[in-house]
C-alpha angles and dihedrals in degrees: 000000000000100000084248101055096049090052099049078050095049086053101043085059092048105052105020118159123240123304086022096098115077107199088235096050096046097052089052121215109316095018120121127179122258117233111245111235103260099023150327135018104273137039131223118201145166110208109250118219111255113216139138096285093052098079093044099037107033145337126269116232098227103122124068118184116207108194116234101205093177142027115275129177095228141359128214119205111211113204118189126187111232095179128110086216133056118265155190107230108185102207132197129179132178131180112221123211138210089261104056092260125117138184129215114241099169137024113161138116109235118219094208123169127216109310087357110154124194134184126228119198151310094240128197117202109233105266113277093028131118123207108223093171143354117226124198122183121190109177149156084229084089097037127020095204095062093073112124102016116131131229144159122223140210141166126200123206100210123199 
């Protein structure tokens, strides 16, 4: 397969619209979904605005934990745009690990448009660590402008 062609395939995985992205094809062979902590496999969410009255008054919603409930060599965290608007999307993931301890395999803000879905890893734990969870914030604490804009999550534990 011709360098070009390879590359124009790499990207069309990565940021594919809405509808694009089977659930089979996206996970990749030998990946399986994690089960988010409280239900299901994936997580629909609206970024909630974080001010002052937030901490005292309420919770925001940015963290999401996927359980990890046995050892994998790398995760993927898928991110969707739900949204009918363009919008910034400031996005954080973590894996945690069996000794309190976590590492930071993304920190962007994503610039998606409407149905937009995009692809995050693969991501290998450090040697001699175990993923417990994988965490994933996305939040208007980093960015102001990203209140109210809409997205689904996923994370994928692959063999």
């Amino acid at each position: 397969m011709p360098r070009t062609r390879s590359l124009a395939t790499l990207a069309a995985l990565v940021l594919l619209p809405a509808g694009l992205v089977p659930g089979a094809a996206a996970a990749g062979a030998g990946c399986t979904y994690l089960p988010a902590v409280g239900g299901g496999t994936s997580v629909s969410k609206s970024i909630q605005l974080n001010g002052p009255l937030v901490f005292p008054f309420g919770r925001t919603n940015f963290n999401t934990d996927f359980s990890v409930n046995r050892a994998f060599s790398s995760y993927k965290v898928n991110f969707k745009s739900t949204s009918t608007e363009r919008g910034p999307y400031p996005i954080q993931a973590y894996l945690k690990f069996s000794d309190g301890t976590n590492l930071q395999v993304v920190n962007e803000t994503l610039d998606a448009l409407p149905g937009q879905f995009r692809q995050f890893g693969p991501f290998v734990p450090p040697a001699g660590k175990l993923v417990t969870q994988v965490n994933v914030k996305v939040g208007s604490g980093y960015n102001a402008n990203a209140t109210g804009f809409s997205y689904t999550i996923s994370v994928f534990g692959c063999r």
